[in-house]
C-alpha positions as CSV (number, residue, x, y, z in Angstrom):
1,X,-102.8,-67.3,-89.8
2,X,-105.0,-69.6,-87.8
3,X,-104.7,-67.5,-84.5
4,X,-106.0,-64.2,-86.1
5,X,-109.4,-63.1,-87.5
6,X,-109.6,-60.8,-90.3
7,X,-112.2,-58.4,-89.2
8,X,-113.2,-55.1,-91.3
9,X,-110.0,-53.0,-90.1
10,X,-107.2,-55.2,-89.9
11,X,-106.6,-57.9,-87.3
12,X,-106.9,-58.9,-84.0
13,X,-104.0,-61.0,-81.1
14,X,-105.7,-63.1,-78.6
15,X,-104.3,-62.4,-75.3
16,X,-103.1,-58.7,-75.9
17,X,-104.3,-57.0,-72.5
18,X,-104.8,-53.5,-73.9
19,X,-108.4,-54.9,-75.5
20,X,-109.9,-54.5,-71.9
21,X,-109.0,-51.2,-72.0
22,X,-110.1,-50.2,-75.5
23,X,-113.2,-52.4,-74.2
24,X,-113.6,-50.4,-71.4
25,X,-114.1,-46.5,-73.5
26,X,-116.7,-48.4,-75.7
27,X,-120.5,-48.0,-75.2
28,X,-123.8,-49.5,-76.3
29,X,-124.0,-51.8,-79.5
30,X,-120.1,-51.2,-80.3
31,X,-119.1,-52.5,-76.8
32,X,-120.9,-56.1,-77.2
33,X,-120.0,-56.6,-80.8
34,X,-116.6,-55.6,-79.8
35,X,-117.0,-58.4,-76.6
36,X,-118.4,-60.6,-79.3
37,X,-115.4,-60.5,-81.5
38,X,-113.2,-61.1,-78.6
39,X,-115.2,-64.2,-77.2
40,X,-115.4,-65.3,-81.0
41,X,-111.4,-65.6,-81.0
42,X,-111.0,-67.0,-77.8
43,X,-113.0,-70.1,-79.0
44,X,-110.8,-70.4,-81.8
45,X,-107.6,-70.4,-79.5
46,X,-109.3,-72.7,-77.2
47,X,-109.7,-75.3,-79.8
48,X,-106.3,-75.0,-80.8
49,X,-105.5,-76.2,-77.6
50,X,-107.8,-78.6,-77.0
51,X,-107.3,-80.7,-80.3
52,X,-103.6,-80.8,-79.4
53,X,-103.0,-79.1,-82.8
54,X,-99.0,-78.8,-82.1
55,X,-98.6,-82.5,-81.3
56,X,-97.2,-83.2,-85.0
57,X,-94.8,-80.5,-85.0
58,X,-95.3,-80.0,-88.2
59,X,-95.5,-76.2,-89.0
60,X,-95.1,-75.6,-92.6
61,X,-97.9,-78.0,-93.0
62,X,-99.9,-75.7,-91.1
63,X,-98.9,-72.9,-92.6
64,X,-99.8,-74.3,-96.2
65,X,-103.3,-75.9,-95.7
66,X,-106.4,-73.6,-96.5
67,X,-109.8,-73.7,-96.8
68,X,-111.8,-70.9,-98.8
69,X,-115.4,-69.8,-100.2
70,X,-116.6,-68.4,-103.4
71,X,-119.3,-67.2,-101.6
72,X,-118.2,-64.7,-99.1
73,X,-114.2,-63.8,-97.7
74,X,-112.6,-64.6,-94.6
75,X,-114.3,-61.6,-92.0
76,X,-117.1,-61.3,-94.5
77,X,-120.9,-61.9,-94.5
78,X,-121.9,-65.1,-95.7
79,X,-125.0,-64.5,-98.2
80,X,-128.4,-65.6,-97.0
81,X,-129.2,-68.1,-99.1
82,X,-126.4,-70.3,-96.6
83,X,-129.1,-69.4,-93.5
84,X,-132.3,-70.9,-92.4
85,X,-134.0,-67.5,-94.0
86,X,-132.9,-68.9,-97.3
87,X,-132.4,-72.2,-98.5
88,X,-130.9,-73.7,-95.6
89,X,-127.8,-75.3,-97.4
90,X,-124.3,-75.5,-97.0
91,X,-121.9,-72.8,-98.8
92,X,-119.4,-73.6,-101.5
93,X,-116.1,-74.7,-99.9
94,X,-112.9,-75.2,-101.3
95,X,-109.7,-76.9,-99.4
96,X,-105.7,-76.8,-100.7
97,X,-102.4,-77.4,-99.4
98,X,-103.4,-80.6,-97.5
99,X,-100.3,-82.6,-96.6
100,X,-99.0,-85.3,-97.8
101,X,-98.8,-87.1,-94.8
102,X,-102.8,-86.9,-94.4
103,X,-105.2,-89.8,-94.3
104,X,-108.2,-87.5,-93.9
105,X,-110.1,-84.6,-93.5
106,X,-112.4,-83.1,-90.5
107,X,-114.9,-80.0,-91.2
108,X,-116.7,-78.4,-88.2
109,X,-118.9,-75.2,-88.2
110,X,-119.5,-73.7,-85.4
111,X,-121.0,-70.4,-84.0
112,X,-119.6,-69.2,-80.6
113,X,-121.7,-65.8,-80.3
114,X,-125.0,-68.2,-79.6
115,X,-126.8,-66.7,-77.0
116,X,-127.1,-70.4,-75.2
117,X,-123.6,-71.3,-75.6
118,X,-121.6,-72.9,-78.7
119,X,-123.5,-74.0,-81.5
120,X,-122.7,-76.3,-83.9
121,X,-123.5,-75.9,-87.2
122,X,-122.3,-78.8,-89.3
123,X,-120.0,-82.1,-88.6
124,X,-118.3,-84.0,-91.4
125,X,-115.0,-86.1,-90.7
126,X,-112.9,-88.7,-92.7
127,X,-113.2,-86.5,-96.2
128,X,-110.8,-87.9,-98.3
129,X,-107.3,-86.2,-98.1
130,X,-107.4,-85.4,-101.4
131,X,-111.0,-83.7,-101.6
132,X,-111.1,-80.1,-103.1
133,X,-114.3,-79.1,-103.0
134,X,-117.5,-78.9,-101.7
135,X,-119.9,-77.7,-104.2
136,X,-122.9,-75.5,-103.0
137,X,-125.7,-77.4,-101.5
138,X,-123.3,-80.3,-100.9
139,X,-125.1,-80.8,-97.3
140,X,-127.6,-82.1,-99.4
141,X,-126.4,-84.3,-101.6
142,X,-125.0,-88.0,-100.7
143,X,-121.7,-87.5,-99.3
144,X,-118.3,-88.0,-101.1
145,X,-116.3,-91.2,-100.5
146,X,-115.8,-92.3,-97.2
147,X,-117.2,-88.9,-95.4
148,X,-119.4,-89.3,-92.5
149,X,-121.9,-86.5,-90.6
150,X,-122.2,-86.2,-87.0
151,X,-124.7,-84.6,-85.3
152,X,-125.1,-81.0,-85.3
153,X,-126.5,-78.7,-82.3
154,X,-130.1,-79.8,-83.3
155,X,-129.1,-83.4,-82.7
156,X,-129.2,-84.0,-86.6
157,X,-127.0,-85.3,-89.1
158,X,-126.7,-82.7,-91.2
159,X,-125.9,-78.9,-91.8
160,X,-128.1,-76.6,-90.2
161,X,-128.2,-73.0,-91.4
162,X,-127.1,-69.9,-89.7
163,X,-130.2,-68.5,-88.0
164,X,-128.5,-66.0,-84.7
165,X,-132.1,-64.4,-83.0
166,X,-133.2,-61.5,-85.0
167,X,-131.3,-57.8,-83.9
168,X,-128.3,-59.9,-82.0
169,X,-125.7,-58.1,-84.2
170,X,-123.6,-60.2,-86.5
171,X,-122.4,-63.4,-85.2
172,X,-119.0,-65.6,-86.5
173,X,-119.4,-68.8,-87.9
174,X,-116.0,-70.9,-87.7
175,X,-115.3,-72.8,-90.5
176,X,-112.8,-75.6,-89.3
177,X,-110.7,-77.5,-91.4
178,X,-108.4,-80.3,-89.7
179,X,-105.7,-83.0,-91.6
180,X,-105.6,-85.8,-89.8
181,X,-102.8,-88.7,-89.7
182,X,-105.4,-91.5,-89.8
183,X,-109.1,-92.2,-91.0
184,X,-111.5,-91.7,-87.7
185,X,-114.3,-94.7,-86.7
186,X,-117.2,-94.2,-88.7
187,X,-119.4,-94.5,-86.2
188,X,-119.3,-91.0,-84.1
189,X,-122.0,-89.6,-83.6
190,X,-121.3,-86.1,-82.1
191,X,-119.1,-83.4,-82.5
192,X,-117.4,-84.1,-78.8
193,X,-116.7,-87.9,-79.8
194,X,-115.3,-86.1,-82.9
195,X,-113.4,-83.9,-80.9
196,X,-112.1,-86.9,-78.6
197,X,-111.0,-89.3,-81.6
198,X,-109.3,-86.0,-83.2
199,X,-106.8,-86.0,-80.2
200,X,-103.4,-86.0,-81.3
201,X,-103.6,-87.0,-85.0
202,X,-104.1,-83.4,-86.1
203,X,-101.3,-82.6,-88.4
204,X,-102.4,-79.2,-90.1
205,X,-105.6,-76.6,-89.3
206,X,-107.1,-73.5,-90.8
207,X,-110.2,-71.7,-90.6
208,X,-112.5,-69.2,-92.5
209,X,-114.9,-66.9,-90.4
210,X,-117.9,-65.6,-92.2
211,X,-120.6,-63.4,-90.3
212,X,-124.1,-63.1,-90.6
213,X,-126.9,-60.8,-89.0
214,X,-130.4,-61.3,-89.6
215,X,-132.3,-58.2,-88.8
């Protein structure tokens, strides 16, 4: 579901009041990875509600679309090879169950654990509805049909790596998929102008999460 996080044990519920308290008996490294898991699924909530995901009503579409990788699960570390201590390109992604309604397809990549704030990772809107995949690397090859990158965190057009400071514990890296009712203007140039344009033509969303420490 896109309001949960698959995490080694189970799941997690934004907005459930006892996580204070279980917060709270924690100590030491356990206490902020546990406050980073926490922030980590607040962002997600908050873009649910700032894309004005719900506007469509439509909730099986939702329910159906899904993005996945060969290289690492949903809650799982995402091999280095993906980071800027490796080759610094773009994991294999796969997409289903987009509706029929869809005229495109938004991907965003972002890490909320950054020490200065968000970071975004990688920008590509107007992917053709009926795109499946995304082969390793694919952030640097030319990009398929219509698709257009905006700039990442870096102020680049392209996907930057995951590279979280060295001993800051595992961070979360959101991999966004949105369906869109309509093909977005070609030229935006940043995520936010993304963001904006996205505004109530999002039909369906999903997400991965994949970690990564480097030590």
């Amino acid at each position: 579901m896109a309001d949960t996080i698959v995490a080694r044990s189970g799941t997690a519920t934004v907005g459930e009041g006892r996580q204070c308290r279980v917060l709270d008996n924690l100590s030491g490294e356990s206490k902020r990875r546990a406050a980073m898991f926490r922030k980590s699924m607040g962002y997600w909530m908050g873009w649910v509600v700032v894309a004005g995901l719900a506007l469509s009503g439509s909730a099986q579409a939702a329910a159906t679309l899904a993005i996945k990788s060969s290289a690492f699960d949903n809650g799982q570390s995402i091999p280095t090879r993906f980071s800027c201590s490796g080759g610094n390109t773009s994991p294999p992604l796969s997409f289903s169950g987009v509706p029929r309604k869809a005229k495109s397809l938004a991907l965003i990549v972002d890490d909320p654990d950054a020490p200065g704030g968000l970071f975004t990772h990688w920008v590509l809107y107007n992917l053709a509805p009926d795109l499946v995949v995304l082969a390793p690397g694919a952030s640097t090859q030319p990009l398929p049909g219509p698709a257009v990158t905006a700039d990442n965190s870096t102020h680049h057009a392209n996907y930057h790596g995951m590279c979280p400071p060295p001993g800051d514990g595992a961070h979360h890296y959101h991999f966004k998929l949105f369906a869109l009712d309509e093909r977005l203007p070609s030229n935006l140039k940043s995520r936010a102008a993304v963001l904006k344009a996205m505004q109530g033509h999002v039909i369906a969303h999903t997400q991965i999460v994949g970690t990564y420490q480097r030590k």
